[in-house]
HTML snippet that shows the backbone in 3Dmol.js (N, CA, C, O; Angstrom):
<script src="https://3Dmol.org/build/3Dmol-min.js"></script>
<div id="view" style="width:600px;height:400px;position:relative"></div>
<script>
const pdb = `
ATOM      1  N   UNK A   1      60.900 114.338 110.247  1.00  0.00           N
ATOM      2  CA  UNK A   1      61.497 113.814 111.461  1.00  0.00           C
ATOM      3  C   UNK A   1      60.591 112.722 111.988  1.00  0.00           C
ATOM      4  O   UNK A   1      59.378 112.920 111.916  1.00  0.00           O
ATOM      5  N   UNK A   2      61.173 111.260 112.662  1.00  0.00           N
ATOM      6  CA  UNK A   2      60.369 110.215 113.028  1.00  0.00           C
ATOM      7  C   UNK A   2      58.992 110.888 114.456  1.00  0.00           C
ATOM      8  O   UNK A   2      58.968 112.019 114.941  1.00  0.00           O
ATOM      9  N   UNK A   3      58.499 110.282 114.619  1.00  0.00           N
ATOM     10  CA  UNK A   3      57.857 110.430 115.729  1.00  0.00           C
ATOM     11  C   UNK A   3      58.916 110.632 117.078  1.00  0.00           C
ATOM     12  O   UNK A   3      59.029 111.695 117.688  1.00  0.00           O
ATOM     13  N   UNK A   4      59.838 109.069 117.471  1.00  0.00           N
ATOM     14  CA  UNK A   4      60.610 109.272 118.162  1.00  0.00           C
ATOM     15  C   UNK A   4      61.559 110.336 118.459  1.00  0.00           C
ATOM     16  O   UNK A   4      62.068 110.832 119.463  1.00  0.00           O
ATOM     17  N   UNK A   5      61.599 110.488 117.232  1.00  0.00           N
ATOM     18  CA  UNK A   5      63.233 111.644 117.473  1.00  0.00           C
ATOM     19  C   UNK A   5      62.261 113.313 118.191  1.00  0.00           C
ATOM     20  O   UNK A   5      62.718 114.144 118.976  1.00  0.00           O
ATOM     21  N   UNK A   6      61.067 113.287 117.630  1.00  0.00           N
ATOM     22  CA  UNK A   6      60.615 114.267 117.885  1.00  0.00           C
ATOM     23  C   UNK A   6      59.688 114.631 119.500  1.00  0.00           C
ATOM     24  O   UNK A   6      59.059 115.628 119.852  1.00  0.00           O
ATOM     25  N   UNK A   7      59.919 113.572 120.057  1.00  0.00           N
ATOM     26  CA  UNK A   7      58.945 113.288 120.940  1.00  0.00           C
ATOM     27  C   UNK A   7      60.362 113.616 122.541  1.00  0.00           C
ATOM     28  O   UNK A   7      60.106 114.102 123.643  1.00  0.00           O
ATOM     29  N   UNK A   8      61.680 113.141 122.037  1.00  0.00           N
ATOM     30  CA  UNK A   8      62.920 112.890 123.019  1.00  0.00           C
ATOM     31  C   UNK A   8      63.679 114.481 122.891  1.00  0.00           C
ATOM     32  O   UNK A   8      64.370 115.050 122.045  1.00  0.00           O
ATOM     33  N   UNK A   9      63.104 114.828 124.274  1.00  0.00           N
ATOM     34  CA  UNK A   9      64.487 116.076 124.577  1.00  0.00           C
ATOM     35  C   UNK A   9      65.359 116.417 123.766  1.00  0.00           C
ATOM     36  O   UNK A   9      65.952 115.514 123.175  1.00  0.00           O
ATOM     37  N   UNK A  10      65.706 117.804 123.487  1.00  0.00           N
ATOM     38  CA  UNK A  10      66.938 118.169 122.686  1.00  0.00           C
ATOM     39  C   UNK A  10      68.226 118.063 123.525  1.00  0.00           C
ATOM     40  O   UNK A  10      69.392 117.843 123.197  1.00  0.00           O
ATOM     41  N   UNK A  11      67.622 118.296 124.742  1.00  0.00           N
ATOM     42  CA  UNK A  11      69.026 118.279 125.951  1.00  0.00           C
ATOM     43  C   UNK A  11      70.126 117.424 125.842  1.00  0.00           C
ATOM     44  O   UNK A  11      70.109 116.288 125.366  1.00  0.00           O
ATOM     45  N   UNK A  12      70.919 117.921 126.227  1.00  0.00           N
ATOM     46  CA  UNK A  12      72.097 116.226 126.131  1.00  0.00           C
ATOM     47  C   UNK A  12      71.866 115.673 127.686  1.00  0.00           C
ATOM     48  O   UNK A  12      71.353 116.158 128.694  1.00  0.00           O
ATOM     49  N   UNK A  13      72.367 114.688 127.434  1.00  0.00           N
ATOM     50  CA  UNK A  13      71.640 113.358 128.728  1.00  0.00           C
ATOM     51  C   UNK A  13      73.300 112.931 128.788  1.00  0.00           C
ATOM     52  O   UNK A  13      73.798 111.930 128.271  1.00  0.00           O
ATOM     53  N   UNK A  14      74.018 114.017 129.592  1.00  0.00           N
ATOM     54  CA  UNK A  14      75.399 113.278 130.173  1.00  0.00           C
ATOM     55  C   UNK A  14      76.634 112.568 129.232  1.00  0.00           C
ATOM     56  O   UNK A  14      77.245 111.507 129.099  1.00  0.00           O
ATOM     57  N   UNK A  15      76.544 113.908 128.697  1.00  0.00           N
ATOM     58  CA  UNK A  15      77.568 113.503 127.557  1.00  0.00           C
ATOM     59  C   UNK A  15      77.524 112.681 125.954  1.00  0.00           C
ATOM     60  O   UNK A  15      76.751 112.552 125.005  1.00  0.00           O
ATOM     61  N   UNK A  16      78.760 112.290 126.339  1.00  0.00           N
ATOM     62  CA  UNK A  16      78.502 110.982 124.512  1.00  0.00           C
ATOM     63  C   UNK A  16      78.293 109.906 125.134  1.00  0.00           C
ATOM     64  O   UNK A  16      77.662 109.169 124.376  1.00  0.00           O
ATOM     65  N   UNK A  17      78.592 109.121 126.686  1.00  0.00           N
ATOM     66  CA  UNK A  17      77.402 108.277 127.044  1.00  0.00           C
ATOM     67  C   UNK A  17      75.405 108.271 126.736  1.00  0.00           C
ATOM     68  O   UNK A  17      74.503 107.553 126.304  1.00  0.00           O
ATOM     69  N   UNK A  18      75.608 109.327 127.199  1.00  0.00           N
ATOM     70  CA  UNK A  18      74.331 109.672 127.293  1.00  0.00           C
ATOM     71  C   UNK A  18      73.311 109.843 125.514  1.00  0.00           C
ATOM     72  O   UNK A  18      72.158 109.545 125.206  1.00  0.00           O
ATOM     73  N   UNK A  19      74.452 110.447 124.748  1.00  0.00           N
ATOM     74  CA  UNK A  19      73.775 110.296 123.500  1.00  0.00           C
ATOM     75  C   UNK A  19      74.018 109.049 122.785  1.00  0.00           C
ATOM     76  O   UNK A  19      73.217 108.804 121.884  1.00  0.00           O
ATOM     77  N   UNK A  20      75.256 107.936 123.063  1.00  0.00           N
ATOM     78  CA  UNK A  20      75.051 106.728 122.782  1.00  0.00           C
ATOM     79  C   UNK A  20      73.650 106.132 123.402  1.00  0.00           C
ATOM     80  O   UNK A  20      72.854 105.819 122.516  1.00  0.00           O
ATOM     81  N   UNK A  21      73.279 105.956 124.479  1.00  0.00           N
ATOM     82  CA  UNK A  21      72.421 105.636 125.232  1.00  0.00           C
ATOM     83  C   UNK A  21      70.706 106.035 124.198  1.00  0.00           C
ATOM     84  O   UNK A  21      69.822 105.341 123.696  1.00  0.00           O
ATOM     85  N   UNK A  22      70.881 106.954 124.270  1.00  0.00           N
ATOM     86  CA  UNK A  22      69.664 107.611 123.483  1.00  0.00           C
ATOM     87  C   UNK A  22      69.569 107.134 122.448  1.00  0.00           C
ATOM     88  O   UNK A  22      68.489 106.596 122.201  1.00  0.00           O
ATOM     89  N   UNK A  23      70.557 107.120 121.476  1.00  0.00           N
ATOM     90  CA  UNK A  23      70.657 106.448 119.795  1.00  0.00           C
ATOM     91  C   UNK A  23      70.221 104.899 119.905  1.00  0.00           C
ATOM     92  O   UNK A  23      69.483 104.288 119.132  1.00  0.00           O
ATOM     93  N   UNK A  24      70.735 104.516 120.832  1.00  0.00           N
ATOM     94  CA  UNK A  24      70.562 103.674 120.918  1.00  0.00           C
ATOM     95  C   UNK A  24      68.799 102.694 121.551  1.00  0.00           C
ATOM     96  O   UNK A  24      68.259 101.589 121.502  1.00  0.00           O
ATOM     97  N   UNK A  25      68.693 103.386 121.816  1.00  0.00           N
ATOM     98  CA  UNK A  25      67.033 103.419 122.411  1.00  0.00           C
ATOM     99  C   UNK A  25      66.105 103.902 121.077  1.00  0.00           C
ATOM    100  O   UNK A  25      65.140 103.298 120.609  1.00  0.00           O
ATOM    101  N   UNK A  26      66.605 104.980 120.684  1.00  0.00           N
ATOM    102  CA  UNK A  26      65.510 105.027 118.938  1.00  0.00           C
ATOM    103  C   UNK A  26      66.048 103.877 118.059  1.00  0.00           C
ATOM    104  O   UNK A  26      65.327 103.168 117.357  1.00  0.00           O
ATOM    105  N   UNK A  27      67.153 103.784 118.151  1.00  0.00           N
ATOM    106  CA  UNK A  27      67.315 102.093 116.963  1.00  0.00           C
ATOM    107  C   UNK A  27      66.547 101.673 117.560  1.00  0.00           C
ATOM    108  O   UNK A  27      65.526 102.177 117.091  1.00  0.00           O
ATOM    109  N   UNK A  28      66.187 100.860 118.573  1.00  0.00           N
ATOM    110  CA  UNK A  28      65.442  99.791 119.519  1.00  0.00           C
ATOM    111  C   UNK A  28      63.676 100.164 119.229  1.00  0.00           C
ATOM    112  O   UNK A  28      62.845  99.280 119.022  1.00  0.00           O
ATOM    113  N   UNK A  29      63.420 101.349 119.262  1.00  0.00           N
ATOM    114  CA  UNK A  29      62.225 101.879 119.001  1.00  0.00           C
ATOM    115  C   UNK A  29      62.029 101.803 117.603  1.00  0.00           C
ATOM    116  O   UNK A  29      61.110 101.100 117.182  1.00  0.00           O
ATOM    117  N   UNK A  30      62.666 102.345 116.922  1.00  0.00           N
ATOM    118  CA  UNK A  30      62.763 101.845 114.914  1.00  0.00           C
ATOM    119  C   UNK A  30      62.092 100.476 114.641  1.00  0.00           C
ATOM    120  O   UNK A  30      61.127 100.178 113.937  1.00  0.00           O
ATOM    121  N   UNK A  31      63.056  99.614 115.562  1.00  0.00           N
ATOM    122  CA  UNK A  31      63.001  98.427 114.863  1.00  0.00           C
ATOM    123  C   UNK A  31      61.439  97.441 115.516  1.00  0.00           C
ATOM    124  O   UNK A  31      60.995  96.364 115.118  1.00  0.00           O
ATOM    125  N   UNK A  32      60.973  98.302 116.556  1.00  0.00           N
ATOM    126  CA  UNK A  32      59.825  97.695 116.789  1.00  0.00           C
ATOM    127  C   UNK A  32      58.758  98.125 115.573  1.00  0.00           C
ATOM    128  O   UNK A  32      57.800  97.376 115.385  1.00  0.00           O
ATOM    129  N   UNK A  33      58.891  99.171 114.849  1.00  0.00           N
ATOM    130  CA  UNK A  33      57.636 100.004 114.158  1.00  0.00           C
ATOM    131  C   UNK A  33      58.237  99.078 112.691  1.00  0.00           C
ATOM    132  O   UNK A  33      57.630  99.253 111.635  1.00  0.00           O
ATOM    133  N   UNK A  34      59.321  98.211 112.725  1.00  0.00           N
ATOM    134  CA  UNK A  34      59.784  97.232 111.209  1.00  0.00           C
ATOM    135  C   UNK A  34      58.232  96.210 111.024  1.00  0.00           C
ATOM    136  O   UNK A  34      57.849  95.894 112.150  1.00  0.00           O
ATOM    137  N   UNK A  35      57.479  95.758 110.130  1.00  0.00           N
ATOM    138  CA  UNK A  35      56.938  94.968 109.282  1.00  0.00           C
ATOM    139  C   UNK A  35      57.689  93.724 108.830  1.00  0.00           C
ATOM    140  O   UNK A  35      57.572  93.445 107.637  1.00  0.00           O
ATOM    141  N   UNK A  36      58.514  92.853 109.662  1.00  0.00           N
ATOM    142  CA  UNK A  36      59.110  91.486 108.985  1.00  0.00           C
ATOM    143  C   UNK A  36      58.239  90.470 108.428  1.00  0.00           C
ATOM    144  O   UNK A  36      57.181  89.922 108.737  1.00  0.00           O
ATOM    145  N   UNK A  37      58.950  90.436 107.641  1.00  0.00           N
ATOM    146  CA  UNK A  37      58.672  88.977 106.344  1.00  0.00           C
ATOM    147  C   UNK A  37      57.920  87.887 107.178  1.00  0.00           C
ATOM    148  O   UNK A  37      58.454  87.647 108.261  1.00  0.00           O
ATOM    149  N   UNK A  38      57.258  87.475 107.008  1.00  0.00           N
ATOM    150  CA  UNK A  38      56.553  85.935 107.297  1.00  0.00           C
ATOM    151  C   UNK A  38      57.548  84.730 106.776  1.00  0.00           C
ATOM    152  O   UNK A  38      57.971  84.842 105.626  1.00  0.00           O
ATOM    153  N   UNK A  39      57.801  84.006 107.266  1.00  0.00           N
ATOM    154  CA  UNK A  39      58.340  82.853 106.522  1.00  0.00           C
ATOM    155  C   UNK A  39      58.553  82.582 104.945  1.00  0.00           C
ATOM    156  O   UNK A  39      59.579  82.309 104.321  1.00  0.00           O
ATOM    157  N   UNK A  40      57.241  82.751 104.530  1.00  0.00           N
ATOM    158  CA  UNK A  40      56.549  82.244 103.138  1.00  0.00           C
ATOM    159  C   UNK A  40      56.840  83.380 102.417  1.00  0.00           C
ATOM    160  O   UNK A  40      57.038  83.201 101.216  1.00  0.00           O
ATOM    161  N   UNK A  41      56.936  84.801 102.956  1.00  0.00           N
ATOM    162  CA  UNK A  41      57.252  85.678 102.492  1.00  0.00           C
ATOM    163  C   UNK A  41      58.707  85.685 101.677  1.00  0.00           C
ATOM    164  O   UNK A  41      59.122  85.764 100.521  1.00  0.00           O
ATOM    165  N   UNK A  42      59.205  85.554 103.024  1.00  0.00           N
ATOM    166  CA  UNK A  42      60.762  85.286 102.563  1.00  0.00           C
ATOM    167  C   UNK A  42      61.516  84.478 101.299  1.00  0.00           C
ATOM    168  O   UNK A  42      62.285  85.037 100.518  1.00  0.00           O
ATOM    169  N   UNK A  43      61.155  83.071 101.246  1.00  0.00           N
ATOM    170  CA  UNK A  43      61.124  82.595 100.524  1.00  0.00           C
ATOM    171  C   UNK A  43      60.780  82.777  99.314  1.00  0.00           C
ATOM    172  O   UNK A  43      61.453  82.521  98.316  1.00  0.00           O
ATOM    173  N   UNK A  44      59.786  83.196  99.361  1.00  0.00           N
ATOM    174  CA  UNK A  44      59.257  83.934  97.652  1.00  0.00           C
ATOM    175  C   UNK A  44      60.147  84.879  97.264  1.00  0.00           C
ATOM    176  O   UNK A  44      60.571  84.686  96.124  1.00  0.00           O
ATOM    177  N   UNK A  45      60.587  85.856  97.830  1.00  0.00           N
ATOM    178  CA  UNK A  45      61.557  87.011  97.934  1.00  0.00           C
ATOM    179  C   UNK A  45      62.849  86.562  97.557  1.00  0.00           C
ATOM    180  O   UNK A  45      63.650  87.202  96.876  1.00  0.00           O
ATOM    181  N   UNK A  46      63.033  85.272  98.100  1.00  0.00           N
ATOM    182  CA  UNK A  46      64.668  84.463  97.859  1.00  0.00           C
ATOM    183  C   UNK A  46      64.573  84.118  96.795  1.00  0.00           C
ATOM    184  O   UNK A  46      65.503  84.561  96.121  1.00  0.00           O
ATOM    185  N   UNK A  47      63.171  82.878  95.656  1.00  0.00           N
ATOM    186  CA  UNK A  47      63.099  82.372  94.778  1.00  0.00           C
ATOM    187  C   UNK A  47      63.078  83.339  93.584  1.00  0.00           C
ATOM    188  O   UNK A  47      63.562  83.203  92.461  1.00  0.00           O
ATOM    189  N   UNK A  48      62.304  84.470  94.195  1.00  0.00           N
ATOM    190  CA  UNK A  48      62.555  85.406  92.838  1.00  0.00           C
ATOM    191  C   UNK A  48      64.022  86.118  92.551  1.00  0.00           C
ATOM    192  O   UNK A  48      64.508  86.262  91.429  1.00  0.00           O
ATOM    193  N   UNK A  49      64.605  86.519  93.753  1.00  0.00           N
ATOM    194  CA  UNK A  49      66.020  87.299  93.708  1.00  0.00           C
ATOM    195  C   UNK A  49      66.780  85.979  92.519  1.00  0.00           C
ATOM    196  O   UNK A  49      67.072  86.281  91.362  1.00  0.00           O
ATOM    197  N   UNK A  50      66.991  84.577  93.081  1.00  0.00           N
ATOM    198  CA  UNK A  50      67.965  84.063  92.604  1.00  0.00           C
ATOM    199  C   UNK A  50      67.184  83.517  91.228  1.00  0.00           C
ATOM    200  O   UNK A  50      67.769  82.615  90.628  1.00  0.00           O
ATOM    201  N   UNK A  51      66.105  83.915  90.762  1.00  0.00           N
ATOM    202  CA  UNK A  51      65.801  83.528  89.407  1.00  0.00           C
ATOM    203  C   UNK A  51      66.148  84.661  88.550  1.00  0.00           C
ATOM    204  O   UNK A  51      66.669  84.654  87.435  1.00  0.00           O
ATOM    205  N   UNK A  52      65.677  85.854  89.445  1.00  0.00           N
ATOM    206  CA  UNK A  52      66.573  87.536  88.628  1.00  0.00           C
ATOM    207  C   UNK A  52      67.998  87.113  87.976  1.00  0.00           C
ATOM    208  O   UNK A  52      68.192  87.002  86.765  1.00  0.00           O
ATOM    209  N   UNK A  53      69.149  86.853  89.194  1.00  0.00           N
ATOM    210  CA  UNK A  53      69.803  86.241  89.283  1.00  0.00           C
ATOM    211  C   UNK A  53      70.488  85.600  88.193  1.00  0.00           C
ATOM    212  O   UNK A  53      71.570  85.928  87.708  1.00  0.00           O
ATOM    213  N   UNK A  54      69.631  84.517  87.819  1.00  0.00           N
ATOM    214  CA  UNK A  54      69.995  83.426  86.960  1.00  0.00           C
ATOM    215  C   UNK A  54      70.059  84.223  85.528  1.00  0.00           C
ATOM    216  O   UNK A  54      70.892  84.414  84.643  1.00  0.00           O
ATOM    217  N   UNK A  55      68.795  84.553  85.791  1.00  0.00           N
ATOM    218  CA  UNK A  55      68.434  85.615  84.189  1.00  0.00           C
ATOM    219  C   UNK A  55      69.495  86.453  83.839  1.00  0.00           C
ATOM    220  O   UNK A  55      69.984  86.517  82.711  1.00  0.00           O
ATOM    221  N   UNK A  56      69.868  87.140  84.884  1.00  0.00           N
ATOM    222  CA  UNK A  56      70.678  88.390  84.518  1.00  0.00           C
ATOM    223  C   UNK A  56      72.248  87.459  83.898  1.00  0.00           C
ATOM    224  O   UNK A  56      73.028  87.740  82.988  1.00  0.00           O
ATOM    225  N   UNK A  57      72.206  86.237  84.921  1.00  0.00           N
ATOM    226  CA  UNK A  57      74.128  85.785  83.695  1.00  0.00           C
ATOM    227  C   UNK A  57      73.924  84.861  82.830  1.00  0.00           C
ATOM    228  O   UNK A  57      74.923  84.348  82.328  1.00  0.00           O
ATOM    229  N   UNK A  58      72.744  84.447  82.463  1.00  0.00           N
ATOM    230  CA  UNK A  58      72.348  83.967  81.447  1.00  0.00           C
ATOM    231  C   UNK A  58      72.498  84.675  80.502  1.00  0.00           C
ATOM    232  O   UNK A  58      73.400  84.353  79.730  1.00  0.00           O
ATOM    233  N   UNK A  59      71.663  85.939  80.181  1.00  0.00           N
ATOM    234  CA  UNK A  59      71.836  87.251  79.560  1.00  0.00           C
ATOM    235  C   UNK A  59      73.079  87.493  79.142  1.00  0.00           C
ATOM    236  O   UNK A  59      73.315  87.432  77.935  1.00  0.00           O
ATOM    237  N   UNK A  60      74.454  87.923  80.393  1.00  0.00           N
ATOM    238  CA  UNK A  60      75.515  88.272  80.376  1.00  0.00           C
ATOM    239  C   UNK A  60      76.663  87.269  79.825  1.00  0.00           C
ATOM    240  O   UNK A  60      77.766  87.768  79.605  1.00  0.00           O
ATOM    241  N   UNK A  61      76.451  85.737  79.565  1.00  0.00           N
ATOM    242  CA  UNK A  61      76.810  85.123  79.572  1.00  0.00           C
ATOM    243  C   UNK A  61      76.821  84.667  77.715  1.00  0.00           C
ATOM    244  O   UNK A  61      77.693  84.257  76.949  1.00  0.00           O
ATOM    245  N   UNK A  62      75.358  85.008  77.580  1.00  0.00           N
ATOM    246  CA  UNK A  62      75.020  85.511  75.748  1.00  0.00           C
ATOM    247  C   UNK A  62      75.594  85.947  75.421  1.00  0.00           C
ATOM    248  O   UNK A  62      76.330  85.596  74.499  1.00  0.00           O
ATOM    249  N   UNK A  63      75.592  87.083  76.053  1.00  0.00           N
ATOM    250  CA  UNK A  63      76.336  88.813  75.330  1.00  0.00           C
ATOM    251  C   UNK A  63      77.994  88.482  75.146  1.00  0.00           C
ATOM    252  O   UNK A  63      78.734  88.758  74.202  1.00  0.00           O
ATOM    253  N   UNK A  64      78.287  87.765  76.452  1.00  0.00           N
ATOM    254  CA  UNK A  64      79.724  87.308  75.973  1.00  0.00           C
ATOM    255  C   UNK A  64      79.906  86.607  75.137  1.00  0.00           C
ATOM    256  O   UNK A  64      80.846  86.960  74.425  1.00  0.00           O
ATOM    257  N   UNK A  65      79.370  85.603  74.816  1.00  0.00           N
ATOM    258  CA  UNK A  65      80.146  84.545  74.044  1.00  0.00           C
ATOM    259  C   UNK A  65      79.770  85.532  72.468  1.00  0.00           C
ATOM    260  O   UNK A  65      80.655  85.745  71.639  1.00  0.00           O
ATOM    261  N   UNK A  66      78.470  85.985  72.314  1.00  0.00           N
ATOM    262  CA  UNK A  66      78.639  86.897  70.971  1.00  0.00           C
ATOM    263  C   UNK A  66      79.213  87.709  70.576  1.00  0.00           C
ATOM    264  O   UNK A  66      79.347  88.052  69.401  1.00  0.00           O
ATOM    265  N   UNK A  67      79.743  88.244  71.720  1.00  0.00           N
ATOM    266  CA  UNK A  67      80.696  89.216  71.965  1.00  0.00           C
ATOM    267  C   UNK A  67      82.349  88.683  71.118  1.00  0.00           C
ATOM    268  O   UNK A  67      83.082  89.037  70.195  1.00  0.00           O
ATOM    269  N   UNK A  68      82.270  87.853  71.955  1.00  0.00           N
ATOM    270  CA  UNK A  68      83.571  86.572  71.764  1.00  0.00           C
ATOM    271  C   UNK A  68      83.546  86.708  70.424  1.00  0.00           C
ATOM    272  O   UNK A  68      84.375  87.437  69.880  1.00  0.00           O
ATOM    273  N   UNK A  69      82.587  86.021  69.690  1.00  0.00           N
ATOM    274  CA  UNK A  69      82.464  84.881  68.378  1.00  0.00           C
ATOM    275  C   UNK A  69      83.038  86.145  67.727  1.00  0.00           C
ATOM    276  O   UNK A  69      84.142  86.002  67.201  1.00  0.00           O
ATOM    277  N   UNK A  70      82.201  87.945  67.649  1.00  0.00           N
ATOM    278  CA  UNK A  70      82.556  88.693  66.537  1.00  0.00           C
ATOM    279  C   UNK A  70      83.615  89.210  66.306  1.00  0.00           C
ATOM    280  O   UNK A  70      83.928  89.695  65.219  1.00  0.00           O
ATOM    281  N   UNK A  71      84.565  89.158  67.674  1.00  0.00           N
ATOM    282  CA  UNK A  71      85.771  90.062  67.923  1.00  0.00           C
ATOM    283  C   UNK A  71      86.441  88.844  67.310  1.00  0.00           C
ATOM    284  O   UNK A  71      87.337  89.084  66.501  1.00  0.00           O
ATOM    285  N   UNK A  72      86.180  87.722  67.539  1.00  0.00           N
ATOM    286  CA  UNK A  72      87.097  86.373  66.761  1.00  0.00           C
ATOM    287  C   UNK A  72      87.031  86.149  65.324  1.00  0.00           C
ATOM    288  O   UNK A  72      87.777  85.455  64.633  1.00  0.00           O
ATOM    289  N   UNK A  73      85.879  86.944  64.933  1.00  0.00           N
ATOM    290  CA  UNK A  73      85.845  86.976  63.478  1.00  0.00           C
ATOM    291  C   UNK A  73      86.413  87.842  62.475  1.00  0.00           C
ATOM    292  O   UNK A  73      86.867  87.777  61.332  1.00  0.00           O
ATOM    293  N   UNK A  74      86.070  89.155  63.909  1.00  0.00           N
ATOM    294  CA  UNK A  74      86.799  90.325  62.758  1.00  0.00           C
ATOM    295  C   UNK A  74      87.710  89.939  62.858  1.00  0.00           C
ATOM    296  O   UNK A  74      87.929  89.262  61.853  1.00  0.00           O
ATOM    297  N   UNK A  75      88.935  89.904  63.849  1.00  0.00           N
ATOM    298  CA  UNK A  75      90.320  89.937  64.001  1.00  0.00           C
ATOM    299  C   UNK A  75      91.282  88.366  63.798  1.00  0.00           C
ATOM    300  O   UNK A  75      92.495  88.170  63.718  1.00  0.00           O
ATOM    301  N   UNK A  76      90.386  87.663  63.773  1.00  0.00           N
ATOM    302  CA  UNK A  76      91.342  86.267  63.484  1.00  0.00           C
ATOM    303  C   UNK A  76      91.168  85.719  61.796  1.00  0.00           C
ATOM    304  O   UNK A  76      91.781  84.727  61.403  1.00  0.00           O
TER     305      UNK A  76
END
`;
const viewer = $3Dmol.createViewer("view");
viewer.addModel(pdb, "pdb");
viewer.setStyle({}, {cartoon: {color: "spectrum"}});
viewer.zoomTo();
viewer.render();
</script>
């Protein structure tokens, strides 16, 4: 269990207002304890995804056309 969740009353706080209200205050608390990307970070993170990316239908793009050529050989 987070710190937060464990630290906030079990009580209900005025209904399903009240537990929207609450949920909503640990998202808000979550997202302060987040570690975001630096700029430079990001970018590196982007350049590698879309080089994965590239690789992977490059790859897929092999496999097809060999794919292609043998099924065209056996059968034509």
């Amino acid at each position: 269990m987070s710190e937060s969740a464990a630290s906030t009353p079990r009580k209900s706080r005025g209904g399903i207002f009240g537990r929207i209200a609450l949920f909503i205050r640990q998202v808000i608390d979550e997202l302060r304890k987040v570690v975001w990307p630096t700029r430079s970070e990001m970018s590196t993170y982007f350049v590698v995804v879309v080089v994965f990316i590239l690789a992977i239908m490059l790859f897929t793009g092999v496999l097809d056309f060999v794919f292609n050529r043998a099924v065209t050989w056996i059968f034509v």
